[in-house]
C-alpha positions in Angstrom: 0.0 0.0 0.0 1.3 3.1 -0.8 0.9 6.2 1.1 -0.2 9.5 -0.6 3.4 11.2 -0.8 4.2 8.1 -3.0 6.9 6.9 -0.3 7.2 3.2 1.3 4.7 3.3 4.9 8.1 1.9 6.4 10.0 4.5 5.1 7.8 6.9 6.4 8.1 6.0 9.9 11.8 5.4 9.6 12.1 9.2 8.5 9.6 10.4 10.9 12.2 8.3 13.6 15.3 9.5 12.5 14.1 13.0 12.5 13.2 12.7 15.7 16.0 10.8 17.1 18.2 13.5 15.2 16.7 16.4 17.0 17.8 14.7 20.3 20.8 16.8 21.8 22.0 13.9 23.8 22.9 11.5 20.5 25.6 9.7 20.5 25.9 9.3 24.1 28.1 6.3 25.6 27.8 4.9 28.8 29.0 1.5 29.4 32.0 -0.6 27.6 31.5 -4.3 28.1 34.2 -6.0 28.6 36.5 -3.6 30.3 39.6 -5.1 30.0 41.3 -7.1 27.3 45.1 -8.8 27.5 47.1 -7.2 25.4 47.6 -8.7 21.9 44.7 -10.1 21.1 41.6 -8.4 19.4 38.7 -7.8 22.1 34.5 -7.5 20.6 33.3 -4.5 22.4 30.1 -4.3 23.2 29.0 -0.5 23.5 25.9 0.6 25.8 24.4 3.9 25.4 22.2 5.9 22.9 23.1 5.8 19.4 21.1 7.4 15.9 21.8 6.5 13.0 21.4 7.4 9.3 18.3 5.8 7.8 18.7 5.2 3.5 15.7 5.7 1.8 15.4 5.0 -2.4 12.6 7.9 -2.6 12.6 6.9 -6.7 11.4 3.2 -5.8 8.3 2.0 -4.0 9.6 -1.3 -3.5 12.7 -1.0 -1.8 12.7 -0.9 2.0 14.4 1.5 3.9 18.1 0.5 5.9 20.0 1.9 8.4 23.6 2.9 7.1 26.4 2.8 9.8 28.4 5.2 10.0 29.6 5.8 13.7 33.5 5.5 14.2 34.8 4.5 17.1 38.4 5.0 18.8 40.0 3.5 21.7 42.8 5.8 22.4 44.2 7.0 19.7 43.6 4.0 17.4 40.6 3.4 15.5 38.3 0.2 16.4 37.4 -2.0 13.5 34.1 -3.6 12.7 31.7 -1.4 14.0 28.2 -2.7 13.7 25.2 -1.4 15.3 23.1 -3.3 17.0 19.8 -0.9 18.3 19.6 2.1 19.5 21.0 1.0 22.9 24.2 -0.6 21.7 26.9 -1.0 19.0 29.3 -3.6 19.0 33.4 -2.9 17.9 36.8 -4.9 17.5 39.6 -3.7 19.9 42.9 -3.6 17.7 45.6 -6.1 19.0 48.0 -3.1 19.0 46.5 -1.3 21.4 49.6 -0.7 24.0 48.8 -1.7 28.0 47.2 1.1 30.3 43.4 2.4 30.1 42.3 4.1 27.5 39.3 6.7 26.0 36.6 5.7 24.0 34.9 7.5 21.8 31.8 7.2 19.7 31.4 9.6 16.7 28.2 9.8 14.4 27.6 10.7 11.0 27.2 14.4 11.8 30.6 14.3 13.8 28.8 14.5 17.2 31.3 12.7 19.5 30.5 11.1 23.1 33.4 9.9 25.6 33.9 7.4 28.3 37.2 8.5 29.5 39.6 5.5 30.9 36.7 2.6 30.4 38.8 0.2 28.5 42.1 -1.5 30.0 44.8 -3.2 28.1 46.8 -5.5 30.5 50.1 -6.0 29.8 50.9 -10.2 30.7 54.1 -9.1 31.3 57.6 -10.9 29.1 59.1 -13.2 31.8 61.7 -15.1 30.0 62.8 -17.3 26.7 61.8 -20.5 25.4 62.3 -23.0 22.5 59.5 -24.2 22.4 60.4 -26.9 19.8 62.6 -30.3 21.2 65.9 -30.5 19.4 66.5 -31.0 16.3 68.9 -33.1 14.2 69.8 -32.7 10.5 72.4 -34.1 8.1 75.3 -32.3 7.0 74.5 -29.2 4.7 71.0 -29.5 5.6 68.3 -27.5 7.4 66.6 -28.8 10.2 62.8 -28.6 10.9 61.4 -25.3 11.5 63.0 -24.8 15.6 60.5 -21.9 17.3 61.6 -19.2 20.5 58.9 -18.0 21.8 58.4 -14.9 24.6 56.4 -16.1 28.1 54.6 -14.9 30.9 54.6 -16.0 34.3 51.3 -18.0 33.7 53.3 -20.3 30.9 51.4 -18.8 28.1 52.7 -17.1 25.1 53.3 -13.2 26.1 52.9 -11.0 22.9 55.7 -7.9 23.2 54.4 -4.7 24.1 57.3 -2.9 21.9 59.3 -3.8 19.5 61.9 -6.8 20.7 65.3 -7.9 18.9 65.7 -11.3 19.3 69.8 -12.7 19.3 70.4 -16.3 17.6 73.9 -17.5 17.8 75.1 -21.4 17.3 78.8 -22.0 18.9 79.9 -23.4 15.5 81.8 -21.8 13.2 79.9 -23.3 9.9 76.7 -22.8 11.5 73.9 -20.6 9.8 70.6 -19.3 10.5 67.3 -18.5 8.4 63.8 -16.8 9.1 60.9 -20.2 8.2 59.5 -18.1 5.2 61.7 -15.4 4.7 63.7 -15.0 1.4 67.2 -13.8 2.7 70.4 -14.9 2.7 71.2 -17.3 5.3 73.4 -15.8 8.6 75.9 -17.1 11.3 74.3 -14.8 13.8 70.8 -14.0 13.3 68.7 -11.1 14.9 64.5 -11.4 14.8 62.7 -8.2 15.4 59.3 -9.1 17.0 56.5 -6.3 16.2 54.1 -5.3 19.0 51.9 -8.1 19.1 54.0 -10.5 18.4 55.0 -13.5 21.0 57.6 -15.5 18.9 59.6 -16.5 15.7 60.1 -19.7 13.8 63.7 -20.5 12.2 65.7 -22.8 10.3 69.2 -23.9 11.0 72.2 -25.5 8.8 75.4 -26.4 9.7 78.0 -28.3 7.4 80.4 -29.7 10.6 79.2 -32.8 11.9 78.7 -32.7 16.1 75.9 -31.9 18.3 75.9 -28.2 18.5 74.8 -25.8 20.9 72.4 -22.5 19.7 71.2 -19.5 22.0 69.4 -17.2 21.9 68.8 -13.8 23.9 66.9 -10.7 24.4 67.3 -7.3 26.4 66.7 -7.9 30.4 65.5 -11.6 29.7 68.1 -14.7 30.6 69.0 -16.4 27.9 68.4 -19.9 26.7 70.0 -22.7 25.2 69.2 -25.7 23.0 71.5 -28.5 21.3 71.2 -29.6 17.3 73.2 -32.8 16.2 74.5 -32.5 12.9 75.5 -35.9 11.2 75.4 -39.2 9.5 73.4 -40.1 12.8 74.6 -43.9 12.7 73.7 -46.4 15.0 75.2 -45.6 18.3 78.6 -47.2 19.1 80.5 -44.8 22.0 79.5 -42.6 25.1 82.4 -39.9 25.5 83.4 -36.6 27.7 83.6 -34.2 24.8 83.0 -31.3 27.2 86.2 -31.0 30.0 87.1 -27.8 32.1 90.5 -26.8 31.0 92.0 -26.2 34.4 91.8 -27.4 37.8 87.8 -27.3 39.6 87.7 -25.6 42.9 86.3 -27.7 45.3 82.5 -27.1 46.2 82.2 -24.8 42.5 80.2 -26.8 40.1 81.8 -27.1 36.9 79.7 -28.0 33.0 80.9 -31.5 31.3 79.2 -32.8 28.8 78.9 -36.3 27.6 78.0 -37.6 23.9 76.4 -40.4 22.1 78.7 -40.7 19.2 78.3 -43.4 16.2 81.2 -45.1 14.5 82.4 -41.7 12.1 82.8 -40.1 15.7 79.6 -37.5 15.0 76.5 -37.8 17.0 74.6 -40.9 16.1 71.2 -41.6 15.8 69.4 -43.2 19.1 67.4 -46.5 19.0 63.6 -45.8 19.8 63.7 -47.3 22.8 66.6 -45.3 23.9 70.1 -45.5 25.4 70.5 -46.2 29.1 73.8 -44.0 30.4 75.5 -44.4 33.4 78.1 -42.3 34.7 80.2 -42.5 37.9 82.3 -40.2 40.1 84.8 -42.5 42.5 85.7 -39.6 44.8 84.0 -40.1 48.0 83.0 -36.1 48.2 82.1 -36.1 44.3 78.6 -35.6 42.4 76.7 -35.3 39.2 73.7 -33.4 38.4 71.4 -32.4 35.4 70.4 -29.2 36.6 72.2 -26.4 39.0 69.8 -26.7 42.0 69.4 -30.6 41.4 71.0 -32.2 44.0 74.5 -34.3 43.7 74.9 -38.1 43.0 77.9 -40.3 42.6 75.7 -42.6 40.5 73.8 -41.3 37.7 71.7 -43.3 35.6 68.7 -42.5 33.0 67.6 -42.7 29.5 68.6 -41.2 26.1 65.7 -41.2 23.5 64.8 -39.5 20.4 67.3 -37.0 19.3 68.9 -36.5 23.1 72.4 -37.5 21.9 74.1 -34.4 24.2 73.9 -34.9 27.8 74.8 -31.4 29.5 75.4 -32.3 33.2 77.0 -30.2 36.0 80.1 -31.9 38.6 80.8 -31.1 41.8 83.5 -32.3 44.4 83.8 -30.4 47.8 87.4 -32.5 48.9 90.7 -31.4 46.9 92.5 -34.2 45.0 95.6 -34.2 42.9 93.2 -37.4 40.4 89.7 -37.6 40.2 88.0 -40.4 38.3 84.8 -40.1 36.1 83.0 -42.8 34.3 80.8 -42.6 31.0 79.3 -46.3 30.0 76.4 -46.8 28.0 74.0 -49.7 26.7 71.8 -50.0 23.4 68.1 -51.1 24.6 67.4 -52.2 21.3 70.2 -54.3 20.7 71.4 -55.1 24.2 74.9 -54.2 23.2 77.0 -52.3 25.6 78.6 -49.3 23.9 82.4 -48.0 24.3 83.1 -46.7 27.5 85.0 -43.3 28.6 86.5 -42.6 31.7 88.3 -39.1 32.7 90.5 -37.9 35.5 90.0 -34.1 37.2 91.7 -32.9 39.3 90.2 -30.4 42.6 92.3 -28.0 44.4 90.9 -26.3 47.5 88.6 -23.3 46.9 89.5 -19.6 48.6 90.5 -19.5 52.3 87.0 -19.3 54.2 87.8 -19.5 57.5 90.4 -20.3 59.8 90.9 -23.3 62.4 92.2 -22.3 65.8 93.1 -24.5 68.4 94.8 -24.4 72.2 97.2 -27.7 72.6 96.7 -27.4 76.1 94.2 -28.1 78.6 93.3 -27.3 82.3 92.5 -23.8 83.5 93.2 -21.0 81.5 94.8 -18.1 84.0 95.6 -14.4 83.3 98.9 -13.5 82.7 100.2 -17.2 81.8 101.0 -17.3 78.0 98.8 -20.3 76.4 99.6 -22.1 73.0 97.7 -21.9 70.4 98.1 -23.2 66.4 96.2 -21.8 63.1 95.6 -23.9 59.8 93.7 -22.4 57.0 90.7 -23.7 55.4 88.3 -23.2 53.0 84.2 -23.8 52.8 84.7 -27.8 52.7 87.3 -28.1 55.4 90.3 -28.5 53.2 93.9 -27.2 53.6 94.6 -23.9 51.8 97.9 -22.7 51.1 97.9 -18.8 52.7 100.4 -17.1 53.0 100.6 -13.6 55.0 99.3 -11.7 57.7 96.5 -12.5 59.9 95.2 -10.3 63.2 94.5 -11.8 66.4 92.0 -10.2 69.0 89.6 -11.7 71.5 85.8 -11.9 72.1 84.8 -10.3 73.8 87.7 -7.6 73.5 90.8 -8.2 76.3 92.5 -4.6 75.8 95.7 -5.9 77.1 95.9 -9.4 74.7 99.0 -10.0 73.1 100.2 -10.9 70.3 97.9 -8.7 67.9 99.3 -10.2 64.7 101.6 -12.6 62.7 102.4 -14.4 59.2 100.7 -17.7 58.6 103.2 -19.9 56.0 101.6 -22.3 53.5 98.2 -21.8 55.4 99.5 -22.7 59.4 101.2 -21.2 62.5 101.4 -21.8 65.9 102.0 -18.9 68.3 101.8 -17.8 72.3 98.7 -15.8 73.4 98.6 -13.7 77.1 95.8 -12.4 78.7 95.0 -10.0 81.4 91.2 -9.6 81.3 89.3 -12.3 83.3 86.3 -13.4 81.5 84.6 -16.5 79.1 86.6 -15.6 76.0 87.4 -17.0 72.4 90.6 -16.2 70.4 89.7 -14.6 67.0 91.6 -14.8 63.9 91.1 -12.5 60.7 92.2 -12.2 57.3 93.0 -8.1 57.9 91.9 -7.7 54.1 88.7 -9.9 54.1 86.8 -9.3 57.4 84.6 -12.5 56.5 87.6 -14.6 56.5 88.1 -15.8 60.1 88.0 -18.4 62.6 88.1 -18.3 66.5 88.6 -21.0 69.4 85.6 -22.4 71.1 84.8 -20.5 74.7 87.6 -20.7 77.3 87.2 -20.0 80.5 89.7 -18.1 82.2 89.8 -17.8 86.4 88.9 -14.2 88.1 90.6 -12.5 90.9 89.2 -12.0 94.3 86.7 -9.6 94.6 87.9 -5.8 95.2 84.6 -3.8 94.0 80.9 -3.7 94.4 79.0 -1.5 91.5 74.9 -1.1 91.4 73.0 -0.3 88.5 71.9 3.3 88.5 67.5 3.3 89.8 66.1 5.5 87.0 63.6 7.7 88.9 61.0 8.5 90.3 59.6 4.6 91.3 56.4 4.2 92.5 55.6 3.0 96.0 54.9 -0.9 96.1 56.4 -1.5 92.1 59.2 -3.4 92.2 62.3 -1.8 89.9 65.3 -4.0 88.8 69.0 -3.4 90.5 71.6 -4.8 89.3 74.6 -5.2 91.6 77.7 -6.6 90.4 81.4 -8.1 92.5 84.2 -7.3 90.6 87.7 -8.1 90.8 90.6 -5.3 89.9 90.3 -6.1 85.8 86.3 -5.7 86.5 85.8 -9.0 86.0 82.9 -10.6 87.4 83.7 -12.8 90.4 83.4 -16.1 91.4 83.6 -15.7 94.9 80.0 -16.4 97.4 78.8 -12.8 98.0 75.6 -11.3 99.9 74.2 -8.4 99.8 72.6 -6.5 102.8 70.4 -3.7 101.8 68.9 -0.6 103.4 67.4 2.9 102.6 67.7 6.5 103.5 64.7 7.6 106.0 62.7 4.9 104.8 60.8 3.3 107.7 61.2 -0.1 108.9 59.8 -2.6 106.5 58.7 -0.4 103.9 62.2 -2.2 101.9 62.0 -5.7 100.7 64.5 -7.4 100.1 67.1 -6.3 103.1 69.7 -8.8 101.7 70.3 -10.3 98.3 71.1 -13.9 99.6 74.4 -16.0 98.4 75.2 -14.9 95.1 78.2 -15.3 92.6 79.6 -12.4 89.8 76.6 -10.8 89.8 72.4 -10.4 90.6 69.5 -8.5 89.1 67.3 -8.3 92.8 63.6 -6.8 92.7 63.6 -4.3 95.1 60.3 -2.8 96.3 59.7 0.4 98.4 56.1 1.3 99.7 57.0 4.7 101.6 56.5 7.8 99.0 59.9 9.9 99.4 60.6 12.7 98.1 64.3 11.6 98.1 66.1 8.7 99.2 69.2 6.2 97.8 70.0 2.5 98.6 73.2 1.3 100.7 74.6 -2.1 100.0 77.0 -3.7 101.8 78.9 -7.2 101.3 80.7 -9.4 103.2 82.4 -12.9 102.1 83.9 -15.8 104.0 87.2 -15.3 102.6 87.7 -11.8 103.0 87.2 -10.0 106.5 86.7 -6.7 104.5 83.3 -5.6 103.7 82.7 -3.8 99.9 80.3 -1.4 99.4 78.2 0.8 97.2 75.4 3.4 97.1 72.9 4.5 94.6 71.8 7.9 93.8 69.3 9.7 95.2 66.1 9.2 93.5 61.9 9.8 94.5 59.8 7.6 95.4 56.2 8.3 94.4 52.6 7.4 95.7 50.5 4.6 94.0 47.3 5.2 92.6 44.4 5.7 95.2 42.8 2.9 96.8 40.8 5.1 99.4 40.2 8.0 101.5 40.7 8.4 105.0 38.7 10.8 107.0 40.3 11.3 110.3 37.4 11.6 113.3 35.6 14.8 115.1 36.4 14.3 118.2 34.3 17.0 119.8 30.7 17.5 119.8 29.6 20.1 116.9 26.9 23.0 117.1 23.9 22.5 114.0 24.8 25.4 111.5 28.3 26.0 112.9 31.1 25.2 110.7 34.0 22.7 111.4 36.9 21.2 109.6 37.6 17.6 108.9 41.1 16.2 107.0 40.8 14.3 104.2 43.5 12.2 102.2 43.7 9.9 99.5 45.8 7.5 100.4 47.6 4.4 97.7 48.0 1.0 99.3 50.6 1.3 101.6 49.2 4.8 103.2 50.8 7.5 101.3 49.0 10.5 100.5 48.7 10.2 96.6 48.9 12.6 94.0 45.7 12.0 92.3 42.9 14.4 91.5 39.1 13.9 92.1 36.0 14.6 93.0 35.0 14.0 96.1 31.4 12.9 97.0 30.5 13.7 100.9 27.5 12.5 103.0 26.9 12.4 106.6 25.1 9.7 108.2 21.3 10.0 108.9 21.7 13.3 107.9 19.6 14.3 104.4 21.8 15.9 102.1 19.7 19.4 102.0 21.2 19.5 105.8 24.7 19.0 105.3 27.2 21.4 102.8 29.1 21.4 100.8 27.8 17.6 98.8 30.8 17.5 96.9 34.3 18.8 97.0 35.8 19.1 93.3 39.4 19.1 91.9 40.8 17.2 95.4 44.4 16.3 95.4 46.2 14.6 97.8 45.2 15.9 101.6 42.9 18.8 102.5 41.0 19.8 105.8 37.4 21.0 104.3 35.0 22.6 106.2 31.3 21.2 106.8 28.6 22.2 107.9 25.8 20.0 109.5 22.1 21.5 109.9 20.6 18.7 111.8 21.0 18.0 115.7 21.6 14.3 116.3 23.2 12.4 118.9 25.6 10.4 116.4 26.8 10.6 112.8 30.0 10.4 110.4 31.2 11.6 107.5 32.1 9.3 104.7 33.8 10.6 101.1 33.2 8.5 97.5 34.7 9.3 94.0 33.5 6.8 91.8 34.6 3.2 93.4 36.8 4.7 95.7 35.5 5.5 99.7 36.6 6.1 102.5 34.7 7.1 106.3 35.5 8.4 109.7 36.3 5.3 112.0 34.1 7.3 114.8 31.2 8.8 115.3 30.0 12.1 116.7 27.1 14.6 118.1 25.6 17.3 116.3 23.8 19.7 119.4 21.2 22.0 117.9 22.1 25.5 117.7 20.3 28.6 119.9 16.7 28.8 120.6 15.3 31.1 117.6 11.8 30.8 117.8 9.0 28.3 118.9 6.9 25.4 117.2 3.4 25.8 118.5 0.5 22.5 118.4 -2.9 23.7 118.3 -5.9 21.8 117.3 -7.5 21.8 114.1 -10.7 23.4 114.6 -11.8 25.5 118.0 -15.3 27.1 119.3 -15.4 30.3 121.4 -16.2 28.1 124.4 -13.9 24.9 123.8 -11.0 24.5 126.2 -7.9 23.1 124.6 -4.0 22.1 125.0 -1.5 24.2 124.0 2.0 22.7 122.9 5.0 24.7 122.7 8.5 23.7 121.5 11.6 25.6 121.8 13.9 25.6 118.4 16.7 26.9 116.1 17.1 28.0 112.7 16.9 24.7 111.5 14.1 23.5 113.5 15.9 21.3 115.9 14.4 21.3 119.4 16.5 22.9 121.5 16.2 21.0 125.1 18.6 23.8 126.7 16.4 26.4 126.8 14.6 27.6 129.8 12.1 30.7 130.3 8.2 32.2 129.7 6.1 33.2 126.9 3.6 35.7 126.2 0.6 34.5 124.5 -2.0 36.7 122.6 -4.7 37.0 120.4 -4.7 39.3 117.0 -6.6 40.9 115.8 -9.4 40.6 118.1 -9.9 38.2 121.7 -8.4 37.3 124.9 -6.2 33.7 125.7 -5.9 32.4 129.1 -3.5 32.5 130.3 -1.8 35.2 129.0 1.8 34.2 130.1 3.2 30.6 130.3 5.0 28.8 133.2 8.6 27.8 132.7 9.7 25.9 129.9 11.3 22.6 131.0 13.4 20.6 128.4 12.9 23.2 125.6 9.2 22.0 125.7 6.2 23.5 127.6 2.5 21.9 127.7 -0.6 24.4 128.7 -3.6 22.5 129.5 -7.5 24.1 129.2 -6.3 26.8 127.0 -9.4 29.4 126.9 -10.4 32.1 124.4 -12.7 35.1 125.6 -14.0 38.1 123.3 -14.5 35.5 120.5 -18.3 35.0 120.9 -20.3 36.0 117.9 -17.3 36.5 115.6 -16.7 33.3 114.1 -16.1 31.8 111.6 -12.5 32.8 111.2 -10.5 30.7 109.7 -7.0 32.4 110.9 -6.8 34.1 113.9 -3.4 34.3 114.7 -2.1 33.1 118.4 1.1 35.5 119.0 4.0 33.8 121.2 6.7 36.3 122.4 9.6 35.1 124.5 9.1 37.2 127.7 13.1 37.4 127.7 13.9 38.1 124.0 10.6 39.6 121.5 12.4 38.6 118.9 11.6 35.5 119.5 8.3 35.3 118.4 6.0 33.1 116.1 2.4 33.4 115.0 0.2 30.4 114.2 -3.6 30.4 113.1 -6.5 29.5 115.0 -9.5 27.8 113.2 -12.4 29.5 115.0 -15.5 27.8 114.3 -19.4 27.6 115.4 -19.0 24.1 115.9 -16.2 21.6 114.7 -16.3 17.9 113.8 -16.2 15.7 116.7 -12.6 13.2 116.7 -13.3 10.1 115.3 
């Protein structure tokens, strides 16, 4: 069906779609690369996430033809352009990362028809595998005279094993040790080369090459590279007849040093002398050191054998070994037999002779030809032989220094010639102590040898030293002291000693220890103090059996500080206090042992019985140490104490004491509830102070009266007795006919002091309520 415009329905939406999708500011817009990383060298499909237009190709001239969507966004990674773009919706293209792409991360970029450009900066990662080392990766190869062998490949790897494509340019080195030996690139026409270089491209993980050589013999090809080891691999060039010899065709040229491995090589030769070709089933090769300190291996880092034996097969005619003998010989005898598996036929064998001279002078052998005790000041004789890392003989010749371990100032001699590696010479020494005799090459430090511990006898004691008490200690933490008997080299002793200890105006068991017990040279005691001084130093004397003369010593003077705070002591009142009349009280914070700490708190205080609105100050902040604070009780009572609290920490007085009420102020009056003009009623008066305890003491009469209108009787009280006073049949007069009233005040006025006066309401009342 054909629309009215003459175009395609489908190309009519596709237009109306594209116009719309081109009028949308946002297009191209890339969010997402999938996967974000790729190893380097190998192509990576990209899958790009996003929003993507593109160009829709309409044939306006043809009714038939349906629309399609042309591609034409490019896309870069970095600075190189991806390859095979395809889109895939309006959500997604899909890409090919180039191989060269170098390691790191890298920009992409999206660009559209139009050149409108969107960019995911550093979303794609190239990881470099990393070039470890060489390989052939190929077995060896063998080839007739004049011939080329098969195609021999070197290959870069990575850690992992795998093939590691280069991440720059590489120049690979091939060398064979033949003279008539040449080299060729599998596929390239060029002239064929004794040395051949290979220049791998980035990308690239290895080469394949050819090799021909016109001199019969197994022969040995390596190749190298910048920073990576190189490798080696063996091609036999020959007729390759049957196999009829085994033979040492590889022999060091001079003399091994014992314990130094050194190469040999051993060959499977037919009867023209050339390598021969092996049976399938192999040759079986044997080979045999006689020395007793002697050993083969295949590999440095396999260990050593005197017997080898194992297999030959395919084109292994070259067996590369390593030798090693640790004990110098003038002859050393080594064995090469071999035997045909196929035929059972024992081929011709070889046997060699080396010869192993010691390796350099290592170390030095000292020994004393004497025994019994060693004593200062008796020369002692001692000889030297030279020797290197296996033990054997080597010939030095020159100076060597002597000296002692640990140093003897006084030690003679201090030097002399050894003479075709040994000396003997007399040593002296003055210092008494455990000591070894040293020996040194003076111009290789490592090079030196020293006698086992000897023990050599101390003088009698003449000195007594202490280690110095770092201060200030705390009281009841033990601190280390060192005291140490010397003789006059300083020397520790071996003489008995004890130690009795004491302390400057510390008292009497407030040191432990006083004495050290029996000890010899020297003893590390734990000494603890529990008295805080501000200054004091320890006094040690000694006395031994042997000696009637006493040694001493003193420390210096050092502090000895208070422990934490364990409590509080409150020292006791001891007289009776006045309610409302300030008095002091000492307070310390005290450590374990009693001494007055240094700590700071705040202090909780509380009396007891007594409510903490009657008693000030609650709490004494920032207290250090000892202070005398001043309280303040409110409350009469016939016993109380003070007790202090900061956190867990208490402390109380060990007594108690009274609290007397302070001076009569005024008067507590007890009336009834409810009164009538003609009720009679008991009037109770008690005598008290500002904090309304009753105050027993006081003695004397009130005046009582009526305000503001009426008569009491009586009018004046007796004597108080006890600071109390009860008036029975209490009457009022001049009240009739003027009640209710709910307050008329009762005046009391001490007839001594009118100060003392308190008013109290009377509830005057027609009638009141009977008491239930």
């Amino acid at each position: 069906m054909r629309s009215r415009t003459g175009l395609h329905p489908l190309a009519l939406a596709l237009l109306a779609w594209g116009l719309s999708c081109g009028s949308t500011p946002d297009t191209p817009h890339l969010q997402a690369v999938s996967p974000e990383r790729a190893p380097f060298g190998s192509p990576e499909r990209l899958r790009l996430s996003g929003s993507f237009t593109p160009d829709v190709a309409v044939d306006l001239g043809s009714s038939q033809a349906p629309p399609s969507l042309e591609n034409r966004f490019e896309v870069r990674i970095g600075s190189e352009r991806a390859y095979a773009v395809r889109f895939l919706s309006r959500d997604s293209l899909e890409a090919t990362a180039p191989a060269t792409l170098p390691p790191g991360r890298h920009d992409v970029t999206v660009t559209d028809a139009h050149g409108h450009s969107s960019t995911l900066a550093q979303s794609f990662e190239v990881i470099d595998r990393g070039v470890q080392r060489l390989v052939f990766v190929t077995s060896m190869r063998a080839a007739r005279p004049g011939e080329w062998t098969e195609p021999i490949r070197i290959e870069l790897r990575a850690p992992s094993g795998l093939p590691a494509p280069t991440v720059i340019p590489r120049v690979l080195s091939i060398t064979s040790d033949s003279e008539t030996g040449r080299f060729v690139r599998l596929g390239q026409q060029e002239e064929a080369r004794r040395e051949l270089e290979v220049t791998l491209a980035p990308g690239e993980s290895g080469a394949d090459l050819l090799y021909q050589d016109s001199t019969p013999g197994y022969h040995t090809l390596e190749s190298s590279s910048p920073e990576l080891p190189s490798i080696a691999q063996t091609v036999a060039v020959g007729r390759l007849g049957p196999p009829t010899a085994v033979r040492f065709t590889r022999m060091p040229s001079s003399p091994l040093v014992a314990g130094k491995p050194v190469a040999l090589t051993v060959d499977v030769l037919d009867s023209s002398g050339g390598p021969a070709s092996l049976p399938a089933t192999g040759i079986q090769l044997t080979l045999r050191s006689l020395s007793p300190a002697g050993g083969l291996a295949l590999n440095e880092g396999d260990p050593y054998h005197p017997d080898l034996t194992l297999v030959l097969q395919g084109a292994q005619g070259r067996l590369p070994l390593l030798y090693k003998d640790t004990r110098s010989a003038a002859e050393v005898w080594l064995s090469a037999s071999g035997f045909n598996r196929d035929t059972n036929g024992a081929l011709s064998p070889h046997t060699v002779s080396l010869s192993v001279r010691p390796g350099p002078t290592r170390r030095f052998e000292v020994l004393r030809t004497s025994t019994g005790p060693l004593q200062a000041g008796v020369p002692e004789r001692f000889t030297v032989t030279s020797l290197d890392a296996w033990n054997n003989r080597t010939p030095y010749n020159g100076p060597v220094r002597l000296s002692t371990f640990p140093p003897d100032p006084d030690f003679s001699p201090r030097g002399f010639e050894l003479e075709v590696g040994m000396a003997a010479f007399n040593a002296e020494f003055t210092r008494v102590q455990p000591v070894s005799v040293v020996v040194e090459d003076p111009h290789t430090p490592d090079v030196r040898g020293a006698t086992p511990e000897l023990s050599v006898q101390p003088g009698p004691p003449t000195r007594l030293t202490v280690s110095n008490v770092v201060g200030p200690q705390h009281a009841g933490v033990p601190f280390s002291l060192k005291v140490e008997a010397l003789d006059r080299f300083g020397n520790l002793v071996d003489t008995p000693l004890s130690v009795a200890l004491s302390a400057s105006g510390v008292p009497e068991g407030a040191l432990s220890p006083t004495t050290s017990g029996t000890f010899t040279g020297a003893i590390t005691l734990p000494v603890t103090l529990t008295a805080a001084m501000e200054e004091t130093n320890l006094r040690l004397v000694t006395g031994t059996a042997t000696s009637p003369g006493a040694l001493s010593t003193t420390t210096g003077g050092f502090a000895v500080l208070p422990g934490a705070t364990q409590r509080f002591v409150v020292e006791d009142t001891l007289a009776t206090q006045t309610a409302g009349a300030p008095f002091r009280v000492r307070i310390r914070a005290v450590d374990t042992y009693g001494n007055t700490t240094r700590d700071v708190h705040d202090l909780e205080l509380d009396a007891q019985g007594v409510h903490a609105h009657q008693f000030t100050p609650p709490r004494v902040p920032g207290f250090q140490g000892q202070a005398d604070v001043e309280l303040t009780v409110l409350l009469a009572l016939s016993s109380t104490r003070l007790s202090v609290s900061s956190g867990t920490l208490k402390g109380q007085q060990p007594g108690t004491f009274a609290v007397n009420p302070g001076p009569a102020v005024r008067f507590q009056p007890q009336v009834p509830p409810c009164i009538t003009a003609s009720d009679r009623w008991k009037l109770t008066l008690q005598a008290v102070d500002n904090w309304n305890n009753a105050v027993s003491s006081y003695s004397g009469t009130v005046r009582l009266a009526l305000s503001p209108f009426g008569a009491i009787s009586p009018s004046l009280t007796p004597e108080f007795t006890g600071g109390t006073l009860t008036v029975p049949n209490v009457a009022l007069s001049d009240v009739a006919g003027r009640e209710p009233q709910s307050c008329l005040e009762l005046v009391v006025t001490d007839t001594a002091d009118a100060r003392r006066t308190v008013r109290q309401c009377l509830n005057l009342q027609l009638s009141c309520p009977k008491a239930r």
